[in-house]
C-alpha positions as CSV (number, residue, x, y, z in Angstrom):
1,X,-12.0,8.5,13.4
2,X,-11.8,9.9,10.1
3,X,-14.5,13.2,9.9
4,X,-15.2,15.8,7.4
5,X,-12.5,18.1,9.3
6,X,-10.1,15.8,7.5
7,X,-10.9,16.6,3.9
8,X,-11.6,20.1,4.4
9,X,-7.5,20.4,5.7
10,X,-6.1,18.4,2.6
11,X,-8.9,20.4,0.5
12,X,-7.5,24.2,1.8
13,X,-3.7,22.5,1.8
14,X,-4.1,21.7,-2.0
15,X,-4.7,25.4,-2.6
16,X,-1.8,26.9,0.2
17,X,0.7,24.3,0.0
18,X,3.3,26.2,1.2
19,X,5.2,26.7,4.8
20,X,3.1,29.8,6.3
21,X,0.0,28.2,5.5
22,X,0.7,25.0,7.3
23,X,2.3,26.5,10.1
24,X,-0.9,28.3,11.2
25,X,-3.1,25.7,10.9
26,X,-0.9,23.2,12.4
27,X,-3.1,22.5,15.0
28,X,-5.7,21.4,12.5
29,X,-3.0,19.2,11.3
30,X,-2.2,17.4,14.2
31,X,-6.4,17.7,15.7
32,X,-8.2,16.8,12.5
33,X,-5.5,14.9,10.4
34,X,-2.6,13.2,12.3
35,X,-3.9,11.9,15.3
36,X,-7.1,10.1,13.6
37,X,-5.0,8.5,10.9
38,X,-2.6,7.5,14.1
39,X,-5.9,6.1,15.6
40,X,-6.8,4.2,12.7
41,X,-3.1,2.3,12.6
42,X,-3.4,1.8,15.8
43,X,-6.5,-0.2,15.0
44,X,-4.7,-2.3,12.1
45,X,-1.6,-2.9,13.4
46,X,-2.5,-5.8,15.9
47,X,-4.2,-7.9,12.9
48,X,-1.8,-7.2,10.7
49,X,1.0,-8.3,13.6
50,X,-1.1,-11.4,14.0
51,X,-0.5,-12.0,10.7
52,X,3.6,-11.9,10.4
53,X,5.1,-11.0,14.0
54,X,7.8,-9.5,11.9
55,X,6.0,-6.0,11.2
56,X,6.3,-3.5,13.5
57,X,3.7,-2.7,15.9
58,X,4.4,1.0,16.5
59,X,1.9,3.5,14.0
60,X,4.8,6.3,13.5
61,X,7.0,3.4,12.6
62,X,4.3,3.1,9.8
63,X,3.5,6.4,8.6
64,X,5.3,8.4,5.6
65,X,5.9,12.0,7.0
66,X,3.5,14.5,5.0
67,X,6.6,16.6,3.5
68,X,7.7,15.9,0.6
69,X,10.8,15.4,-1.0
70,X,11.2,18.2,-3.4
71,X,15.5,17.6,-4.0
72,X,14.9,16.4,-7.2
73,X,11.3,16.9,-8.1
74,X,10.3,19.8,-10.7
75,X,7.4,20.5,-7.8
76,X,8.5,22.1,-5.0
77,X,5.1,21.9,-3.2
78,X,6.5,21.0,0.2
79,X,3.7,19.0,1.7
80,X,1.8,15.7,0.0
81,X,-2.2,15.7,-0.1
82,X,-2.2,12.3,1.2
83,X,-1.5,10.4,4.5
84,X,0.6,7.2,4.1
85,X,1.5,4.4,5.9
86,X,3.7,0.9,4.8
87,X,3.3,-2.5,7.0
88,X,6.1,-4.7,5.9
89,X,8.2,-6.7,7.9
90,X,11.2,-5.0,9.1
91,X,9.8,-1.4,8.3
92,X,7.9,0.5,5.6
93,X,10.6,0.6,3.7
94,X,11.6,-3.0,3.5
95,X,12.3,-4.8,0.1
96,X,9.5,-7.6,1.8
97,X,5.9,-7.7,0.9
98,X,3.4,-5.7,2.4
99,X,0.3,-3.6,2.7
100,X,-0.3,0.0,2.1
101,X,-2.8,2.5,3.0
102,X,-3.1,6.0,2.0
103,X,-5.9,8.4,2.5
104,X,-6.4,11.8,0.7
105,X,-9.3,14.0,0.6
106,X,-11.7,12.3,-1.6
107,X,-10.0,8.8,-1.1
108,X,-9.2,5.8,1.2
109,X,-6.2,3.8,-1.2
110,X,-5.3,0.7,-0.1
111,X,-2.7,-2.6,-1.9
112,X,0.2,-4.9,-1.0
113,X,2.8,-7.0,-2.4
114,X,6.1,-6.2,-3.8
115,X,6.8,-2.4,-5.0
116,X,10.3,-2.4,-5.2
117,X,12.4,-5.2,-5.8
118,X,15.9,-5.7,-6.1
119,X,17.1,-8.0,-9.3
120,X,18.3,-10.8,-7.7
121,X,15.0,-11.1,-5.5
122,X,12.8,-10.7,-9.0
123,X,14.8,-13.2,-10.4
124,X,13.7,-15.3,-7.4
125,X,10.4,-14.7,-8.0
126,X,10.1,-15.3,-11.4
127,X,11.7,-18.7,-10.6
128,X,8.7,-19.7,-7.7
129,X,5.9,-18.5,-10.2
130,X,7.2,-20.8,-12.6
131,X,7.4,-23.7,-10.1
132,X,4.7,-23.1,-9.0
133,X,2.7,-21.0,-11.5
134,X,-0.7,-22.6,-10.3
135,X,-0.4,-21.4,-6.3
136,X,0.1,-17.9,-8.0
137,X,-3.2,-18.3,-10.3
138,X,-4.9,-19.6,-7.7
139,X,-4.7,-16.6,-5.8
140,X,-5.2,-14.2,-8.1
141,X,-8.5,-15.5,-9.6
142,X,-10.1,-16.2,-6.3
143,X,-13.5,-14.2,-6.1
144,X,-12.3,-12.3,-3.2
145,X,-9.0,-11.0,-4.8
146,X,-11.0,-10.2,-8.1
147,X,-13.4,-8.2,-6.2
148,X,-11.3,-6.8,-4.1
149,X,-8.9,-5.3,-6.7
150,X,-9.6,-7.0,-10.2
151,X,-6.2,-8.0,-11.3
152,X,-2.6,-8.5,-10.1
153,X,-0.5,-5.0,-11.2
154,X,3.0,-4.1,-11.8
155,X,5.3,-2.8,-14.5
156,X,6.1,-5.3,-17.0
157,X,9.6,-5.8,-18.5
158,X,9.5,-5.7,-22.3
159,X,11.9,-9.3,-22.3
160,X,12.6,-12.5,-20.7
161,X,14.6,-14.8,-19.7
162,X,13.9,-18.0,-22.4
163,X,14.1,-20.2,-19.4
164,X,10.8,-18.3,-18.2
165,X,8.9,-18.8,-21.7
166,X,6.5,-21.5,-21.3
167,X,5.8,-20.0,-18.1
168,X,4.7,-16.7,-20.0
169,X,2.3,-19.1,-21.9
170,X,0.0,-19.8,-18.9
171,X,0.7,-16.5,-17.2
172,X,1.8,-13.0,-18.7
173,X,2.3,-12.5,-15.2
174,X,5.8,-13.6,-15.4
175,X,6.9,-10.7,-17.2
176,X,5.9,-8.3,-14.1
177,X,8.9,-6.3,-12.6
178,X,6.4,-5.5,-9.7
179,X,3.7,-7.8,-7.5
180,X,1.2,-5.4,-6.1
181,X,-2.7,-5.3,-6.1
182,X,-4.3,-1.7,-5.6
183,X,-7.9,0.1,-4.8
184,X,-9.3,2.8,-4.1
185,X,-13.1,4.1,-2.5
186,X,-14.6,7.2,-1.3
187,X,-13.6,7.8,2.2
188,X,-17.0,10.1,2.9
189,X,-19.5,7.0,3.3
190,X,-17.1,6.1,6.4
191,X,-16.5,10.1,7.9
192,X,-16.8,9.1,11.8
193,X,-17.4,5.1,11.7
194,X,-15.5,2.3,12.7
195,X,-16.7,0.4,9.2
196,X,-13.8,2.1,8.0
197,X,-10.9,0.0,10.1
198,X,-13.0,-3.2,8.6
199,X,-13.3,-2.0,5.1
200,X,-9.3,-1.7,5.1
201,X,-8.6,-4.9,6.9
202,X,-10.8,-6.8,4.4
203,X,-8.8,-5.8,1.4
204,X,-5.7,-6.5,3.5
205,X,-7.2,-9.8,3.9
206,X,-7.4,-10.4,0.4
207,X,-3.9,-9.5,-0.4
208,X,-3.0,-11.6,2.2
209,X,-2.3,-14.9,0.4
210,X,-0.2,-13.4,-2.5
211,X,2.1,-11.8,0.2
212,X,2.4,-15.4,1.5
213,X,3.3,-16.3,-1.8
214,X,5.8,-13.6,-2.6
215,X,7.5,-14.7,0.9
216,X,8.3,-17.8,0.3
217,X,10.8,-16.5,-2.5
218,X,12.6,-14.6,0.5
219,X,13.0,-17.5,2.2
């Protein structure tokens, strides 16, 4: 379980983010940090696998490591304030929609869908939302998406293709590069309870049918 230990080690990383710093409390690390968030996609996985047989069952498959790339970043802080984990079929870093959860020290973030997609695939895409542009506004205006995460998110591309225009008249939708929904909460209502594992799941529920959706253009 998540606990108070948790935030206080992203908390006093934030303000010693270097290598001497983490190497002496890297039994607070792997006590208070990795092995609950471990525990926790050890809880989600088999739902999730229930769900498409095609993502991976094992938790360090999942989870980003918590140093950071720093080749070509101005910020050579060399460890992220945040445990991550991608379920996608095929791996966390597959091109195939899936669900995300990340959990810092003030908050549990969780989404799905498509993040990066290659152009041939959005151009697939773009081509099942305008077939079949009412499937895609179904599930974005159902109750429990809207409350969930409000509205469908991604980077939009400033033109398109005039095959796709009267498309972009029921749904500006079209003009997304990127599928995704996102959320965040507070992760200190849930410090030591299992609500937490439910309170993820249901969001991942909700995303549920648009990943559906998106796979159907991968077929």
């Amino acid at each position: 379980m998540i606990t108070p230990a948790y935030t206080s080690f992203f908390k006093e990383l934030q303000k010693n983010n270097h290598k001497e710093w983490f190497h002496a409390n890297k039994k607070r690390y792997e006590d208070d940090v990795k092995a609950p968030f471990i525990g926790l996609l050890e809880e989600i996985l088999p739902l999730l696998a229930q769900w498409d047989d095609r993502i991976l069952p094992d938790p360090k498959k999942a989870m980003f490591r918590i140093n950071r790339d720093v080749r070509f970043s101005k910020d050579k802080s060399p460890y992220n304030l945040i445990m991550k984990a991608g379920f996608s079929p095929n791996g966390k870093k597959s091109e195939l929609p899936g669900y995300y959860l990340g959990i810092d020290a003030e908050n549990v973030h969780v989404g799905g869908g498509l993040f990066m997609i290659s152009t041939p695939q959005l151009k697939k895409v773009r081509n099942q939302i305008a077939s079949r542009t009412d499937d895609l506004l179904n599930i974005i205006e159902h109750q429990d998406f809207k409350n969930a995460f409000g509205q469908l998110k991604g980077e939009k591309a400033k033109r398109l293709d005039k095959s796709l225009m009267a498309t972009a008249e029921q749904t500006k939708h079209i003009y997304n590069k990127q599928f995704y929904a996102f959320a965040e909460f507070p992760i200190e209502p849930f410090f030591g309870s299992d609500a937490l594992t439910n309170e993820i799941l249901s969001h991942f529920e909700a995303i549920k049918p648009l990943n559906s959706y998106l796979n159907q253009s991968f077929d």
